[in-house]
C-alpha positions as CSV (number, residue, x, y, z in Angstrom):
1,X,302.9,-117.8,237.1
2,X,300.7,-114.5,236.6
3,X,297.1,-114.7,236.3
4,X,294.4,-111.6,236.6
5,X,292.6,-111.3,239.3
6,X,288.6,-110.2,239.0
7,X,289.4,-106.5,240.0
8,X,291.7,-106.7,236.9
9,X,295.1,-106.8,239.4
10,X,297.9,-109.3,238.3
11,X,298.7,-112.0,240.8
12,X,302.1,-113.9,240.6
13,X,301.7,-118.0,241.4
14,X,305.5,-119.1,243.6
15,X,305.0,-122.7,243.4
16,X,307.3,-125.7,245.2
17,X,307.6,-128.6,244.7
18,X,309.9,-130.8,246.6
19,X,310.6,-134.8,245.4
20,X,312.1,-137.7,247.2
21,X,312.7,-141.0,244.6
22,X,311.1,-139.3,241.8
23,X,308.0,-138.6,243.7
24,X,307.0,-135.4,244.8
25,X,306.6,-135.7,248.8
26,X,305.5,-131.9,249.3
27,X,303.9,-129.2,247.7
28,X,303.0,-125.3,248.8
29,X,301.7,-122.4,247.0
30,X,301.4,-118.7,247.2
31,X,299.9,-115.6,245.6
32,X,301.9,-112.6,245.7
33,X,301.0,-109.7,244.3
34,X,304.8,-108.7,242.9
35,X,306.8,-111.1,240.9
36,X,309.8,-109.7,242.3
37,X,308.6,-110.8,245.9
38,X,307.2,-114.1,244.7
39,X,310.7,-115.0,243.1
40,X,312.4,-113.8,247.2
41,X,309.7,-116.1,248.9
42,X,310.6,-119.0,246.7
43,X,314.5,-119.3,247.4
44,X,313.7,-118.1,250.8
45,X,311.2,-121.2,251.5
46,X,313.5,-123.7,249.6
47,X,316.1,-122.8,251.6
48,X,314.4,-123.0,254.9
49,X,312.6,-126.6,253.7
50,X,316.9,-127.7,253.7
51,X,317.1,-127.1,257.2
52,X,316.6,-130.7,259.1
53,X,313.3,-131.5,260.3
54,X,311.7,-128.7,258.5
55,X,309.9,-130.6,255.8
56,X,308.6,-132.9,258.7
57,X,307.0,-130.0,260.0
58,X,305.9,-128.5,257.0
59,X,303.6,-131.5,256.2
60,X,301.8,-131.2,259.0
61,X,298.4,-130.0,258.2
62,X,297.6,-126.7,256.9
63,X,296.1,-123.9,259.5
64,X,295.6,-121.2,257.6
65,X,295.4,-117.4,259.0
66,X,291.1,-118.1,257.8
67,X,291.0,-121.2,260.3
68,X,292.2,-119.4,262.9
69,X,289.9,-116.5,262.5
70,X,286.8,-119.0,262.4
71,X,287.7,-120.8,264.9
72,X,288.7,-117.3,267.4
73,X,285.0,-116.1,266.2
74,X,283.2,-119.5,267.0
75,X,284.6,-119.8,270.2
76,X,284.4,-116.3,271.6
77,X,282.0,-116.4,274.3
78,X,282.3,-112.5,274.3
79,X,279.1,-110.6,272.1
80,X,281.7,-109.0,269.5
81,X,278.9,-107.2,267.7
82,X,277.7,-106.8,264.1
83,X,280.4,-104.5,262.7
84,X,282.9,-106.7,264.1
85,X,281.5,-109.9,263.3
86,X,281.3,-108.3,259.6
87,X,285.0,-107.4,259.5
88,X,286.1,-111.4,260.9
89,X,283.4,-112.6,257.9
90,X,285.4,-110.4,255.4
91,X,289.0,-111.2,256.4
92,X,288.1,-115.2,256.7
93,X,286.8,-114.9,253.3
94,X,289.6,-112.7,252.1
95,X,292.6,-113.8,250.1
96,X,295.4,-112.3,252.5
97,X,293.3,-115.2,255.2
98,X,294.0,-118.5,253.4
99,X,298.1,-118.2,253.9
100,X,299.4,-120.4,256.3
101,X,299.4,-118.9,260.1
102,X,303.4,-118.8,260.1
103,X,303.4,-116.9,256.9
104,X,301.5,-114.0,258.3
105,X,304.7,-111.0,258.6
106,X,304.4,-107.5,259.2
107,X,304.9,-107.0,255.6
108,X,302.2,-109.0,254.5
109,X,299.9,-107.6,256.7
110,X,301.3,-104.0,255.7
111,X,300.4,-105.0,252.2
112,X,297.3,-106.1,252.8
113,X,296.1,-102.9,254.7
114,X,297.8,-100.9,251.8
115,X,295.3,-102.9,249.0
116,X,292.3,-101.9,251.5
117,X,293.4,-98.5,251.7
118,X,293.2,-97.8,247.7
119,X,289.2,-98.1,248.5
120,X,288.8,-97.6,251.7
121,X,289.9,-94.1,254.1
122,X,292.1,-94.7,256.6
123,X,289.5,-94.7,259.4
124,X,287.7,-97.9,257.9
125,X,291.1,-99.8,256.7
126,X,292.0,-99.4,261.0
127,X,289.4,-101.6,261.8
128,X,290.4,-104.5,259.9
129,X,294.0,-105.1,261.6
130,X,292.0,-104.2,264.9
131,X,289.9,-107.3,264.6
132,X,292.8,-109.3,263.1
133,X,294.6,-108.6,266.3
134,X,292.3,-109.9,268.8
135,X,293.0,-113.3,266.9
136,X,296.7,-112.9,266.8
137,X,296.7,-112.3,270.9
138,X,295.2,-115.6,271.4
139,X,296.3,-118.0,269.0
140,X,299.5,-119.2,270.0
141,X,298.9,-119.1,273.6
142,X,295.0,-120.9,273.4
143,X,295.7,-122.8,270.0
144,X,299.4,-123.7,269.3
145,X,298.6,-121.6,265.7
146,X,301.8,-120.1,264.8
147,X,300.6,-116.8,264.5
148,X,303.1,-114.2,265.7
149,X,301.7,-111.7,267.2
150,X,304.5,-109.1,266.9
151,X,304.5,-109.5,264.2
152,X,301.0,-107.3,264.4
153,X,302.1,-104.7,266.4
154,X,304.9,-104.1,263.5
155,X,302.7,-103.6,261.2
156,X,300.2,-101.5,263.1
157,X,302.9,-99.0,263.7
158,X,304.4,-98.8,259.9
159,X,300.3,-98.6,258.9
160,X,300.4,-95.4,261.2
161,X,303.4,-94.2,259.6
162,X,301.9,-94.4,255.9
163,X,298.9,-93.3,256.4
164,X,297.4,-96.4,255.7
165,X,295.1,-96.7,259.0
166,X,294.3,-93.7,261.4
167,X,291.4,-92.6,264.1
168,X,287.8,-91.9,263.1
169,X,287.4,-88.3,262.3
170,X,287.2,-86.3,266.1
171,X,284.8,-82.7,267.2
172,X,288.2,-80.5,267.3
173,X,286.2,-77.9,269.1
174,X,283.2,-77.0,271.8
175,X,280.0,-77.0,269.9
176,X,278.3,-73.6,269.7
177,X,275.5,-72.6,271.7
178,X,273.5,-72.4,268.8
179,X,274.3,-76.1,267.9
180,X,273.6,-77.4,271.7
181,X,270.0,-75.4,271.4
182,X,269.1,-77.7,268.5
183,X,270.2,-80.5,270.0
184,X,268.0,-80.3,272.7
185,X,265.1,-79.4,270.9
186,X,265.8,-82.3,269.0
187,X,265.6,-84.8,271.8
188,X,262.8,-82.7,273.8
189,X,260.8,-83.2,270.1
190,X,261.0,-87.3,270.8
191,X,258.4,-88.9,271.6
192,X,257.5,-89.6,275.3
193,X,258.4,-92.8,276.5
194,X,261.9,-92.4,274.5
195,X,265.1,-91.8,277.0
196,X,265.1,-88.5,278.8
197,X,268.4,-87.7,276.8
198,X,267.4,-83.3,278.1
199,X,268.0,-84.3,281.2
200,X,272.1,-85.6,280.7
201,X,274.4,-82.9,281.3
202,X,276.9,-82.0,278.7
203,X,280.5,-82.1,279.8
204,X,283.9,-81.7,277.8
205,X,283.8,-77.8,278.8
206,X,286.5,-75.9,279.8
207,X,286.9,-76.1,283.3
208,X,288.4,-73.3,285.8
209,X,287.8,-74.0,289.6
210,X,285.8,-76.8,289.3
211,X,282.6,-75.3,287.1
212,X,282.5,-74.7,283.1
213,X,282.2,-71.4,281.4
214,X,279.8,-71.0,279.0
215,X,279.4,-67.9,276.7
216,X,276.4,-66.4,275.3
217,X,275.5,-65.1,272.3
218,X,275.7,-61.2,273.7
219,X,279.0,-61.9,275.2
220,X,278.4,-62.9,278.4
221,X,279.9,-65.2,280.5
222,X,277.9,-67.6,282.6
223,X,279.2,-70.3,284.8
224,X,276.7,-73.6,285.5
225,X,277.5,-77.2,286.6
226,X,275.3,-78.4,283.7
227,X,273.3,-77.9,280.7
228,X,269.7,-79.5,281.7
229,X,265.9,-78.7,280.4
230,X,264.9,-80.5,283.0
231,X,263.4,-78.9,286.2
């Protein structure tokens, strides 16, 4: 069944519906976002509901990937922080979170970063599979959820490969001296019961026997073991 979604997408309904005596003893839904794939996940759940014991099992109830993202955030006795707490809040609300915990594959993952990344740069899509992770580490070992958590590290590397997630944007080079001037006139400007940032010396510098080698504007070289206004 295809229905719209608000952003205007098309989502395609796989329904089962399994009956016993003329009564229908299970039911299961999912939203996929090809019709193609919906049609795959339908003859490939059918065929494992055959297998014996499995519809036992699959009326147990329901975790979805959502409950065990609450449940990792409300029991984390680590501070995770606001961006972080922001990114659990979105996923757990997200539609991708209310599949069931041994439905979550590399693929689905993979698809999911891919509808972020139409929006989203890679940079900002990385930190949603980042927090997602954290929950699949501990799921199955603290919780019994069926979350695989390989399942994770598959997808994280095919994300990689795409394009679909990378590193925040990085200072390919040493800034100028000009740059580190107004940086410290910026923080000797503050006001004075701020940190005494002037007095932190600047490292990353290219290093030969132990000191850094700075070069001045005229061309000269300098060595120092730091870069302090302080006295």
């Amino acid at each position: 069944m295809a229905r719209k979604r608000a952003d205007g997408s098309t989502a395609y309904l796989a329904r089962i519906a399994i009956k016993r005596q003329s009564e229908v003893v299970y039911r299961e839904n999912q939203t996929f976002d090809r019709r193609q794939v919906a049609s795959a996940w339908i003859a490939k759940r059918e065929t494992e509901l055959r297998e014996p014991g499995a519809l036992d099992r699959a009326s147990r109830p329901v975790i979805t990937l959502a409950d065990a993202i609450k449940r990792f955030t409300a029991e984390n006795k680590r501070s995770i922080g606001r961006s972080r707490a922001q990114v659990m809040d979105f996923l757990s609300k997200s539609e991708f979170a209310q599949a069931r915990c041994d439905d979550i594959t590399s693929q689905r993952i993979v698809g999911f970063a891919s509808d972020l990344a139409k929006t989203r740069k890679a940079s900002t899509v990385a930190g949603y599979p980042s927090g997602l992770s954290a929950v699949m580490e501990v799921a199955k070992p603290a919780r019994s959820y069926p979350l695989d958590k390989h399942a994770m590290v598959d997808a994280l590397a095919v994300a990689r490969r795409l394009g679909l997630i990378a590193r925040s944007n990085e200072r390919d080079r040493r800034p100028t001296l000009d740059e580190l001037d107004r940086l410290m006139k910026h923080f000797m400007d503050r006001r004075a019961n701020a940190s005494p940032m002037t007095h932190i010396s600047l490292s990353r510098f290219s290093r030969r026997d132990g000191s850094r080698k700075l070069r001045g504007s005229a061309g000269r070289t300098t060595r120092a073991t730091g870069y302090s206004s302080g006295p």
